[in-house]
Backbone as CSV, one residue per row, in Angstrom:
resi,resn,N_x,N_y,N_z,CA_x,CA_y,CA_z,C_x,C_y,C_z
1,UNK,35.229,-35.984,-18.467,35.263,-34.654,-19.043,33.955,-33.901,-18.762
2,UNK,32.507,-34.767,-18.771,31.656,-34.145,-18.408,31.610,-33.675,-17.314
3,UNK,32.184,-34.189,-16.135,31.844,-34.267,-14.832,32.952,-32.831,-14.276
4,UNK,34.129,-32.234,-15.463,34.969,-31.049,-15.452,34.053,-29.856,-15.841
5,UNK,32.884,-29.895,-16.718,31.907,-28.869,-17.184,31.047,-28.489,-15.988
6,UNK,30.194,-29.805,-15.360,29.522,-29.662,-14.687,30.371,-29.042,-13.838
7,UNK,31.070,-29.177,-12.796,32.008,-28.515,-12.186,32.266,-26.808,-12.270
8,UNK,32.627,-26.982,-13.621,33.427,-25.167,-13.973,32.042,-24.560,-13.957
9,UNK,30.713,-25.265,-14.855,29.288,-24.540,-14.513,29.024,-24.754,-12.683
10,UNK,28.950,-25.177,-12.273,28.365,-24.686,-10.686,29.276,-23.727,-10.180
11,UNK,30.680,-23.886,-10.424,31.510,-22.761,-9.515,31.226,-21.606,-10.309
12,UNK,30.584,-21.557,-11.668,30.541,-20.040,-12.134,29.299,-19.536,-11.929
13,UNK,28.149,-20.807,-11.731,27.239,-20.025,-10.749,27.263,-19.758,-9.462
14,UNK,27.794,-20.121,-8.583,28.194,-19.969,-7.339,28.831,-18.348,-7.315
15,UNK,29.807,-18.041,-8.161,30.723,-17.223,-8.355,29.264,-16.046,-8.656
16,UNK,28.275,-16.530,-9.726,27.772,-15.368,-10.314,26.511,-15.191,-9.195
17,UNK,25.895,-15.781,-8.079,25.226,-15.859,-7.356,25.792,-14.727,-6.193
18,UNK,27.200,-15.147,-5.712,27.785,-14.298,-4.715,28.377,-12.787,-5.097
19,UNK,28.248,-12.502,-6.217,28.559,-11.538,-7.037,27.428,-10.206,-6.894
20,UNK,25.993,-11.126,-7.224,25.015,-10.483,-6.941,24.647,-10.186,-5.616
21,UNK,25.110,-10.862,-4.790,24.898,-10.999,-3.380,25.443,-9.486,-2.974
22,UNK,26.463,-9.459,-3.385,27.414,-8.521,-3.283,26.719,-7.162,-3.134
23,UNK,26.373,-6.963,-4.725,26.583,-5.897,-5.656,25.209,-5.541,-5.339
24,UNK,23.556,-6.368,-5.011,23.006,-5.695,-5.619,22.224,-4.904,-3.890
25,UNK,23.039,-5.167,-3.018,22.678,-3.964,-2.094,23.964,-2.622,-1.704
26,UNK,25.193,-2.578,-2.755,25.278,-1.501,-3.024,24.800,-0.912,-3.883
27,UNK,24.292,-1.444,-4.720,23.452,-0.379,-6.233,22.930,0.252,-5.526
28,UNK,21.977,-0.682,-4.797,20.559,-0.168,-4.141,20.873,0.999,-3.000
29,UNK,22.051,0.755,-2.113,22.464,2.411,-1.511,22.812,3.278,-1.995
30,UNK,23.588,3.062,-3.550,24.146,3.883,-4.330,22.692,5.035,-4.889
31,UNK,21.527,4.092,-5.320,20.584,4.542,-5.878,19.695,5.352,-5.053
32,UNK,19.340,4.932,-3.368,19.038,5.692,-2.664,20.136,7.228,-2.145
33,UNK,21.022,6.936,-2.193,22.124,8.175,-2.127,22.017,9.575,-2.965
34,UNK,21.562,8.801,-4.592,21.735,9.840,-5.507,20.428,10.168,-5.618
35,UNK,19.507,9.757,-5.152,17.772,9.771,-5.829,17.659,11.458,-6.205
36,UNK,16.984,12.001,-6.477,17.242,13.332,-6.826,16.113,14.091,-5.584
37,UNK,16.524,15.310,-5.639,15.528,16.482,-4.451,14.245,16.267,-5.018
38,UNK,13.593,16.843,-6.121,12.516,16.156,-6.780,11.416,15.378,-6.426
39,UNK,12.446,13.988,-6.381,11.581,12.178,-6.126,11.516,12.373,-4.522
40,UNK,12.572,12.646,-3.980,12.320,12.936,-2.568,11.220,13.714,-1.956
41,UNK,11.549,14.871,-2.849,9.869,15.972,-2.835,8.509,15.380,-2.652
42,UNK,8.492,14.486,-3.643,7.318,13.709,-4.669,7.054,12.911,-2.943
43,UNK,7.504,12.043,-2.823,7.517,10.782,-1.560,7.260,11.694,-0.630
44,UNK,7.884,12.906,-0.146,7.635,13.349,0.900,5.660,13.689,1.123
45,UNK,5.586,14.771,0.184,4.167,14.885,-0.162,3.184,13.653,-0.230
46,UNK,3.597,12.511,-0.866,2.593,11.112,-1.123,2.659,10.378,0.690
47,UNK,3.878,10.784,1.034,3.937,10.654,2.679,2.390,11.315,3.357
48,UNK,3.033,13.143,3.305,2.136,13.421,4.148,-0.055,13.261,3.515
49,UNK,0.325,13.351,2.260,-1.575,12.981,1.795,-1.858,12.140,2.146
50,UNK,-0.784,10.724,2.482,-1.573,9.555,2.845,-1.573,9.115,4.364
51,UNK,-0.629,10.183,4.776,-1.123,9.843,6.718,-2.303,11.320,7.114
52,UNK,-2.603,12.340,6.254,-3.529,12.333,6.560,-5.137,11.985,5.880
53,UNK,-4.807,11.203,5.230,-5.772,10.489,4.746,-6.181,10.021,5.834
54,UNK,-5.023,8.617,6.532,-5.675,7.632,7.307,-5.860,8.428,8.253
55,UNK,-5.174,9.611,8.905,-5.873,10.655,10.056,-7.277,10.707,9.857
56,UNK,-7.874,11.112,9.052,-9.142,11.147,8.347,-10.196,9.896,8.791
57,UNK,-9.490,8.933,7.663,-9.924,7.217,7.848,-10.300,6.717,9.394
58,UNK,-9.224,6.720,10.031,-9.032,5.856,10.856,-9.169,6.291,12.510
59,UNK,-8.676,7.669,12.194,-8.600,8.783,13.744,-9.573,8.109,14.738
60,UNK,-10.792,7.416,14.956,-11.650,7.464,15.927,-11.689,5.937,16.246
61,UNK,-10.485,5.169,15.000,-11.295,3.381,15.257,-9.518,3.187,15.932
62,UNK,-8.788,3.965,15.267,-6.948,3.745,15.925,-6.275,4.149,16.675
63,UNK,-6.907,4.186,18.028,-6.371,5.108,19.359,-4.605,4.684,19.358
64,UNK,-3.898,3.675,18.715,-2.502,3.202,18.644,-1.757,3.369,17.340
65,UNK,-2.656,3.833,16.597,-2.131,4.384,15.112,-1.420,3.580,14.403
66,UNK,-1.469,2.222,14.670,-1.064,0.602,13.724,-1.913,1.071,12.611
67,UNK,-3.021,1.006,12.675,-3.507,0.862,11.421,-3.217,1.851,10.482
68,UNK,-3.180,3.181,11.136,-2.868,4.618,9.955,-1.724,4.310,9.518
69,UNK,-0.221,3.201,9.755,0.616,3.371,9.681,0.816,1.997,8.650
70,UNK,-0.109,1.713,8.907,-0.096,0.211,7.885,-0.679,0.630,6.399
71,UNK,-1.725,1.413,6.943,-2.242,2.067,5.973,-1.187,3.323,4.641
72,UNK,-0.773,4.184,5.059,-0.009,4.758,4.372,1.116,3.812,3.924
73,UNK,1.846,2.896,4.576,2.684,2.005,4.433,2.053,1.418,3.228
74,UNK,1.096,1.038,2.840,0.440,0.276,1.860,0.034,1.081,0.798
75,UNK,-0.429,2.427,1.038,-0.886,3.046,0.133,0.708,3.401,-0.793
76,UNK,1.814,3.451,-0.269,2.941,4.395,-0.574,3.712,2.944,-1.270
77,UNK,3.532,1.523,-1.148,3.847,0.590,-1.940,3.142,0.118,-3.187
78,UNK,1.547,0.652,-3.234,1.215,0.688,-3.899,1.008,1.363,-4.991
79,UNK,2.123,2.752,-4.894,2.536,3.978,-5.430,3.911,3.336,-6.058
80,UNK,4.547,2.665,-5.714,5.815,2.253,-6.109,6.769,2.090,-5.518
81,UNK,6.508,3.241,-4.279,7.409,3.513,-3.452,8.337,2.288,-2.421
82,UNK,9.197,2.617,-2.070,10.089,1.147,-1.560,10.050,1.769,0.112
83,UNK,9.401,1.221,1.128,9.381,1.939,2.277,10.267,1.817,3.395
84,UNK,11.427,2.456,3.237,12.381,2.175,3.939,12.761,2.501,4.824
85,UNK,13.857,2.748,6.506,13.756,3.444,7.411,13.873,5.104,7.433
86,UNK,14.015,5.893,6.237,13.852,6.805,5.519,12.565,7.355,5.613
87,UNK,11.822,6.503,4.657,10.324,6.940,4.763,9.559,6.630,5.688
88,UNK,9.828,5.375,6.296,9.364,5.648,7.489,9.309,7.172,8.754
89,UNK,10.300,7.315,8.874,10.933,8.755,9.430,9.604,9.303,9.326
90,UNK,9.860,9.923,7.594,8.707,10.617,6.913,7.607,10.365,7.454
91,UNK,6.992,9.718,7.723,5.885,9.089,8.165,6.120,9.423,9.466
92,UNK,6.651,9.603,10.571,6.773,9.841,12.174,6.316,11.280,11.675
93,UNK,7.074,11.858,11.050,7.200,13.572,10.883,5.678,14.010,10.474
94,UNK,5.031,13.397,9.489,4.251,13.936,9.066,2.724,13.613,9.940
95,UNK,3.201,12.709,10.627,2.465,12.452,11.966,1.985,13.336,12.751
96,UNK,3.944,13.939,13.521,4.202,15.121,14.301,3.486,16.310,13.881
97,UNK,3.303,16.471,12.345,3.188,17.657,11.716,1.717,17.682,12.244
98,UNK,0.223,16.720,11.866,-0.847,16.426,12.273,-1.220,16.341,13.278
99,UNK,-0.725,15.906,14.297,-0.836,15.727,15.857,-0.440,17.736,16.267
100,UNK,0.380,17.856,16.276,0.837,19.400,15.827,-0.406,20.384,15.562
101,UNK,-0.409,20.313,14.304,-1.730,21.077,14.035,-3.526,20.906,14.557
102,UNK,-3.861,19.601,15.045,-4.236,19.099,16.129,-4.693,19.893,17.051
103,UNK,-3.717,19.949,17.983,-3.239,20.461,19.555,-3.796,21.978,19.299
104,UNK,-3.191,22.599,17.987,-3.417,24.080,18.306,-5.037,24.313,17.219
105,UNK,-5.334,23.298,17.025,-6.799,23.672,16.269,-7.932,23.829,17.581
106,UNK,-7.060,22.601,18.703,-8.376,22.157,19.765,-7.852,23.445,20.580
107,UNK,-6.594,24.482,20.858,-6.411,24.911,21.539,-7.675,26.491,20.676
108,UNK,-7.085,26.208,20.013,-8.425,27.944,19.236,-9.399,27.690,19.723
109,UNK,-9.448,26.247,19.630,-11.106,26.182,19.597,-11.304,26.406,21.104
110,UNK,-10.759,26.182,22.013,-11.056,26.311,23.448,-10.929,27.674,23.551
111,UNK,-10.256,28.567,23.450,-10.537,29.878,23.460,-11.086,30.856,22.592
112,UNK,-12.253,30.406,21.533,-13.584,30.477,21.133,-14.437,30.451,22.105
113,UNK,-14.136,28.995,22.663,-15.279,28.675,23.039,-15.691,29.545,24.479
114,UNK,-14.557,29.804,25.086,-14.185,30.246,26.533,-14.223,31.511,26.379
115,UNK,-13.523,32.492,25.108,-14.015,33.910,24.933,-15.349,33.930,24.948
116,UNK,-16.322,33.307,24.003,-17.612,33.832,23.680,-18.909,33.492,25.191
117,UNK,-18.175,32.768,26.162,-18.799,32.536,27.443,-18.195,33.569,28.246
118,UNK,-17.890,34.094,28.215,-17.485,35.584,29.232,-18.105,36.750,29.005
């Protein structure tokens, strides 16, 4: 009779193991699906302060940008944030956005520099 308990207990953990297996990476799309405009807002912004932070940090030691990317990656888990191929994205973009503004800071500056020599 014992050996019928032990039994009905493993198949109902088995049962309650594969259950979770299941369930708890639809919550977790369910929960990324609904997150609100807001929290998205919030992440987007904690995105871009902390890649250009490491722009800041790192710009002259990370010609391959591993580290700025490890870096915000870390700073944004240590925020709470769950960094997923989502925020990652975020992180390419807010890159683009820096590299971007970049290009046309060095481009003023070259035609400063090139007006005031003529």
């Amino acid at each position: 009779m014992e050996n019928l308990y032990e039994i009905i207990g493993n198949l109902l953990a088995a049962f309650a193991v594969g259950l979770l297996a299941y369930l708890v990476p639809k919550a977790r799309a369910w929960i990324q699906a609904n997150t609100d405009a807001a929290t998205q807002e919030n992440i987007r912004r904690l995105v871009q302060s902390f890649a250009r932070a490491a722009e800041q940090l790192y710009h002259d030691q990370d010609p391959s940008g591993e580290k700025r990317q490890q870096f915000v990656q870390e700073q944004l888990r240590a925020m709470g944030v769950v960094v997923t191929e989502a925020v990652i994205n975020m992180i390419e973009g807010a890159v683009w956005e820096i590299n971007t503004e970049n290009r046309k800071a060095l481009v003023k500056t070259r035609e400063i520099v090139s007006g005031g020599a003529e």
